[in-house]
N, C-alpha and C positions, 0 to 999 in steps of 0.2 A: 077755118082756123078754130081750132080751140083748145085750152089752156093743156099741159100735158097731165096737171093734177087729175082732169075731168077724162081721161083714157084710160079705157079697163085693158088689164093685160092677154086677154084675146082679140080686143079689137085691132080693125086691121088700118093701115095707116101710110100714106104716100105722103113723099118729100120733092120738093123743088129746090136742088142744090143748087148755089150759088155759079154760075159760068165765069163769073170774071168780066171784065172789061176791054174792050179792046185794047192793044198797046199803042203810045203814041211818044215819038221821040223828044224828050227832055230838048228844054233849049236853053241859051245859053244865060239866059238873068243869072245875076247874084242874088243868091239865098240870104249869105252871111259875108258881108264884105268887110275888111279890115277897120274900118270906120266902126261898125258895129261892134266891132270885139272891144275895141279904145274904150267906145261910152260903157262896156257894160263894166269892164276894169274900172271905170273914173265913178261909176256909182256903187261900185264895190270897195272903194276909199285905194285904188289901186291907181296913185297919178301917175298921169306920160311922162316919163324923164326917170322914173324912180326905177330901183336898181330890179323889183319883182318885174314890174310891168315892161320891162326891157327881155327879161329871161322869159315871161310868157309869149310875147309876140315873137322871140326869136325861136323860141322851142315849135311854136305854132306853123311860121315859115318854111322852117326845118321838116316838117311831116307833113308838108302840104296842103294845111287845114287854114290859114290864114283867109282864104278868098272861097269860099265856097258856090260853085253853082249849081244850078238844076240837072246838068250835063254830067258832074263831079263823079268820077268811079269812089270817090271815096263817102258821096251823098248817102247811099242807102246801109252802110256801116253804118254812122255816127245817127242816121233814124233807128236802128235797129238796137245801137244801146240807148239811145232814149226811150224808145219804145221799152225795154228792158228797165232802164232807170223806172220810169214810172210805174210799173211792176210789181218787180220783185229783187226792189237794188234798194239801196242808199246810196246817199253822196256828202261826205264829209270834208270840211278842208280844215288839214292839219299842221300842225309847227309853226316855225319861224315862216318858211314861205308858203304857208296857204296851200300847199299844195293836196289835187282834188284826191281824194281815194274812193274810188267805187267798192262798192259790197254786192255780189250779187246772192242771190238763192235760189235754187229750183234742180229741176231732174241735172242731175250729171252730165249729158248727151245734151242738152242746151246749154251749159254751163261751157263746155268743152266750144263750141258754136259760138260762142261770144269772147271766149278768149281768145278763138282764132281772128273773129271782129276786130279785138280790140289789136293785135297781131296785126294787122293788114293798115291798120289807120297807125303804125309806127311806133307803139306803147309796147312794153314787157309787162304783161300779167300775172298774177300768180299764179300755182300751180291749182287747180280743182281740189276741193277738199273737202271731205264728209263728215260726217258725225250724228251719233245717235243720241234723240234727247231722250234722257227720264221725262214725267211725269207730262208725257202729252208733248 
């Protein structure tokens, strides 16, 4: 091994690409269980009973994201926009009801891939949209 700064551009140079892991079937633990959504609402000044935290858990029920497990066809979407979120996203909560809004950025043809993500996990996204900066 050594650094790529230290590799002249004739020398010659082998790689050991990564194979991957074997695959091994999910089971069925809770990841994210309803309980955990509550506490994270009650530490977000979001109490049980109150008219927000009633519209979240219901909304949440409603797309099938309440109970989440290992198993979850809907588990590797919602890793994938967090993967995303910590990225090349923001996460903002706006108005009266807090509600979240994601920002993403990057190539088009990823951007497109995660709205279908976000599509599949029961959201309507916006549409992909570009734009050229001045000054860098």
């Amino acid at each position: 091994m050594k650094p790529i700064r230290d590799i002249s551009y004739s020398e010659n140079i082998a790689i050991f690409p990564f194979q991957g892991v074997e695959y091994e079937e999910p089971n069925n633990d809770i990841v994210i269980s309803e309980e955990d959504i509550h506490r994270v609402l009650e530490v977000n000044d979001i109490k049980s009973g109150s008219w927000q935290h009633n519209i979240i858990i219901n909304k949440l029920k409603k797309k099938g994201l309440i109970q989440i497990k290992y198993n979850s066809s809907r588990l590797p979407y919602l890793l994938k926009i967090m993967g995303f979120l910590l990225g090349d996203a923001t996460m903002n909560f706006i108005g009266r009801k807090k509600d979240g809004i994601l920002n993403f950025s990057g190539q088009p043809k990823d951007l497109e891939k995660a709205r279908q993500d976000i599509i599949l996990l029961g959201y309507t996204p916006s549409k992909v949209y570009s734009r050229v900066r001045k000054n860098g």
